[in-house]
N, C-alpha and C positions, 0 to 999 in steps of 0.2 A: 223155489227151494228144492234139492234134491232129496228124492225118495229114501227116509231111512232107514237102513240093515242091520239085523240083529247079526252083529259079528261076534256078540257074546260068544254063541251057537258052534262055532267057529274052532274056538280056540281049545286046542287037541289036550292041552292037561294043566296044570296051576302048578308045576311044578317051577324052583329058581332059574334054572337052569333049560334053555330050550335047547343048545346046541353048543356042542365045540367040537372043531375041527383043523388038523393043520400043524405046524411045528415053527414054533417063536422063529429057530434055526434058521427057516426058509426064508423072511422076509418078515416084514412087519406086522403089529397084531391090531386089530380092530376090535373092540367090542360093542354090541347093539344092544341097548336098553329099552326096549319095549314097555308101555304100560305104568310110567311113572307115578301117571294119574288112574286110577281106574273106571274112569269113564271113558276114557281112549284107547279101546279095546282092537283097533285097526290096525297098529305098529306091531302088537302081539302075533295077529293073523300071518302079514305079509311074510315077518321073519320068519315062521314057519313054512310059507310057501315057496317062499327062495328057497332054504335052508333044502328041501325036498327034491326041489330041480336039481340042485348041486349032489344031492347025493344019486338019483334017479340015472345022473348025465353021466356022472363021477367027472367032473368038473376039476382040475386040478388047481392044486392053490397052492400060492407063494406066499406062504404066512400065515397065520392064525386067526380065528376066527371064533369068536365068542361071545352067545347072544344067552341075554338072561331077562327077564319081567321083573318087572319092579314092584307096583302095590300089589299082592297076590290078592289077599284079601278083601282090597278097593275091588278090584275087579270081579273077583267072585260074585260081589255084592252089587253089583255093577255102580258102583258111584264113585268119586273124585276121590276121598279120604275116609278113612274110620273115624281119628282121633286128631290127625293133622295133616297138612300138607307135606308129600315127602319131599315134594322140589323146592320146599322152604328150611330143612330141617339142616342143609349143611354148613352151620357156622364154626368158627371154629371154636367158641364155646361148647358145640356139641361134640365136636372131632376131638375135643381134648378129654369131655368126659367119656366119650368113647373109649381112649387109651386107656384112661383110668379106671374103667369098669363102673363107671357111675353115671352112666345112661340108662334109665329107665325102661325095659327092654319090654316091658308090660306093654308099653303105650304101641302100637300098630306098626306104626308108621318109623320109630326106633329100632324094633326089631328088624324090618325090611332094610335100614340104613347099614346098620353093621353090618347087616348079611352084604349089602353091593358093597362096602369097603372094604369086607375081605375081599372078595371078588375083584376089584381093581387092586388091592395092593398085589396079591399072587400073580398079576399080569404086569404089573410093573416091573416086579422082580424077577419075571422070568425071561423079559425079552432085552435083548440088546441093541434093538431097534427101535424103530418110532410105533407109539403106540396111539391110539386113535381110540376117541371113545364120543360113538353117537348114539344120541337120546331122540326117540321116536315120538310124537306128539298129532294130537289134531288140535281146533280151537270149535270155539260154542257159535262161532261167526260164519258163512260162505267167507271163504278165503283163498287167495291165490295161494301158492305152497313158499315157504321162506324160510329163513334159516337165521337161528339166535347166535351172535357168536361173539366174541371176546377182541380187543382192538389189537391184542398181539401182535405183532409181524407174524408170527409162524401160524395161526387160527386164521388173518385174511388172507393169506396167498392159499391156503388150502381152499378156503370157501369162494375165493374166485373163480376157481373152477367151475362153479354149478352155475347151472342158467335161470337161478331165480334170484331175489334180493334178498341182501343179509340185514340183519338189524343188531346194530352195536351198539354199548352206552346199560343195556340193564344191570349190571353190575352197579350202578351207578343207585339206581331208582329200588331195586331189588335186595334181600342179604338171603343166604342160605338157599339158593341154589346150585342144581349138582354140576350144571356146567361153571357157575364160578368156582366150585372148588377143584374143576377138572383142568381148570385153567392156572388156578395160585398154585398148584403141586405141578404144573410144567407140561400139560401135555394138552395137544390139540384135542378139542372138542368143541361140538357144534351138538344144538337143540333143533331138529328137524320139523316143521310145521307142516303136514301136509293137504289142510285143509279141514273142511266142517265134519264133527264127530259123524262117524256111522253112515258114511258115504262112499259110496263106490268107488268114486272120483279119488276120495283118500287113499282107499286100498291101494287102487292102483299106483299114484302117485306114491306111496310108501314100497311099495315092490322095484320102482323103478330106482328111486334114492338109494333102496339097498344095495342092487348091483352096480348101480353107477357110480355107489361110493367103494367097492369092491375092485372095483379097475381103480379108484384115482387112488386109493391106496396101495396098489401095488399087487392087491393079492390074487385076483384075478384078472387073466390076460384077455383082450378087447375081440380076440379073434374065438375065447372059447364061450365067448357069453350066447345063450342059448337066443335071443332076439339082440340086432344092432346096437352098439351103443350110440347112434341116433336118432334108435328110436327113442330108449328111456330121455336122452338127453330133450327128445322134444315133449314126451309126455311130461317132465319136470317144467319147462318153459313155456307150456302153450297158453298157460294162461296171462299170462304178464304181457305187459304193453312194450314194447321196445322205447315209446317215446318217454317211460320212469326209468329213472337211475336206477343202480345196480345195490347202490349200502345208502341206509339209512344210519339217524342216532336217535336216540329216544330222548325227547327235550321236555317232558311232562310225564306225570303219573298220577291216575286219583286213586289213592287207595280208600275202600268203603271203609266206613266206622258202623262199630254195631249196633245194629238196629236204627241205621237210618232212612230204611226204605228206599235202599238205591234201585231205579228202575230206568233201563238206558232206552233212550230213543230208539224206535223201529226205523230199521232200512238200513244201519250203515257196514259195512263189508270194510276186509281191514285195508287199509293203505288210501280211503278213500279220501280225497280232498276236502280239508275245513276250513272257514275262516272263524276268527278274531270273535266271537260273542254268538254264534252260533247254537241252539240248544243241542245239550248233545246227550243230557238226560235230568232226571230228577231224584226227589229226596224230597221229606216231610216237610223240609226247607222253604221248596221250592225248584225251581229252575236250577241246572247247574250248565254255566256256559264255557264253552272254550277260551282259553286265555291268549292262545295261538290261532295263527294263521299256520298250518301244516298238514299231516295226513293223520287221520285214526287208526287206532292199533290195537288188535286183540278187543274190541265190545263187546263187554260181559253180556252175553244172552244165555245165562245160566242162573240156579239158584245157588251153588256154591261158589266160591272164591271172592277174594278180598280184594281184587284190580279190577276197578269200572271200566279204564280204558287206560290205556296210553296215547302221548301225541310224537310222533314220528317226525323229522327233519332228513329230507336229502343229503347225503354228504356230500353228494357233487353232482351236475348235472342241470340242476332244477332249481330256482327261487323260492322260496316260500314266503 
């Protein structure tokens, strides 16, 4: 397992707002969300180290550019949540009492919510272009790097582009998170995975996603990025087999109930192949086995959150 970094240490201020840059006018707007969880202190980092090259190089951009944190507070404290999950809180039960001013604004993790839906609606309304909004993340697992994304036509042909696998279908398994709601109000967005909390390996991989989603966006040109886009394109892909498909769908979900001592089997990495009855953890219960023959997804090696694991299906390519 990779040696872990305090990237806490790292991160230059707790303010919402890390960067804007650029003119809607010019071309399309992207915005980067860092820090949804506040134990994934890594997405916060790199966005400020791009954001730095770009200004250092004076990098020219076609389009806008705007990168803000999410659980400030999670992260100060360095743990997942205060009060709730924020990647759980966008239903539209909550979006409606948003409108209405009957959101509880006390609660942590509400506060942070309103604060990013201003923040996306002023971006929606100010561009005339396609807007783009990616959310930064690690997992509690060693992980290849991957990407969450919506079965749109216009979310897969974007996320084709990248040279890792997409995983489609949590809308399904999931309510109230910020990529489904980025998706029901019409604009492309993808959830960024880039590997195990507090790892180098992350950083890096989250630095390269930045710029390399910089170019497919439109905003930055291939000839001014300060290292190839070659190269990001292979530090995003090196880990992945070429002999796995490219999209996945999520064909299972355990979600933990409280207090029942879920504790997941040691060793499995996410995408790794499973069969049919399989231990794949346990609970006061007992054993808890797989139902499927497929791949493992996200294993909770944490003490917080409420998803033991997911089970993954090929959408093409591969039998299961």
């Amino acid at each position: 397992m990779e040696e872990q970094i305090d990237y806490f240490s790292q991160i230059q201020n707790y303010d919402r707002e890390l960067y804007t840059k650029g003119e809607t006018s010019n071309g399309n707007t992207v915005v980067f969300i860092g820090g949804i969880h506040g134990n994934e202190p890594a997405g916060v980092v790199a966005l400020q180290d791009v954001f730095q090259v770009i200004d250092k190089y004076q990098i020219p951009l076609y389009g806008k550019i705007r990168a803000i944190s999410g659980n400030i507070e999670a992260l100060k404290a360095q743990t997942r949540q205060i009060d709730i999950d924020l990647n759980r809180v966008w239903t539209r039960e909550n979006i409606d009492k948003l409108h209405y001013n009957r959101l509880d604004q006390s609660v942590v993790e509400y506060k942070a919510m309103s604060d990013i839906y201003g923040i996306i609606q002023e971006e929606i309304h100010a561009t005339d272009n396609q807007l783009f909004i990616l959310d930064l993340h690690t997992t509690s697992a060693p992980s290849v790097s991957f990407s969450v994304t919506n079965i749109k036509s216009e979310c897969m042909e974007f996320v084709r582009q990248y040279p890792f696998p997409s995983i489609s279908g949590l809308t399904g398994f999931l309510d109230g998170t910020l990529l489904s709601y980025i998706n029901d109000i019409g604009h492309v967005g993808l959830a960024y995975e880039a590997g195990m909390h507090r790892t180098e390996n992350s950083l890096e991989k989250h630095r390269s996603f930045v710029w390399y989603s910089l170019v497919k966006t439109g905003i930055v040109k291939e000839e001014d990025l300060p290292f190839a886009l070659d190269y990001h394109e292979h530090n995003l892909g090196r880990d992945w087999s070429s002999e796995l498909p490219h999209s996945f769908k999520i064909i299972s979900r355990y979600k933990i109930s409280d207090n029942e001592g879920f504790k997941m089997e040691e060793g499995y990495d996410n995408f790794q192949r499973i069969r049919a009855g399989e231990i794949l953890a346990s609970n006061k219960e007992g054993e808890i086995l797989s139902p499927y023959d497929g791949h493992i997804f996200m294993p909770l090696y944490q003490e917080e959150g409420e998803d033991g694991f997911f089970i993954v299906k090929p959408v093409d390519g591969l039998t299961v």
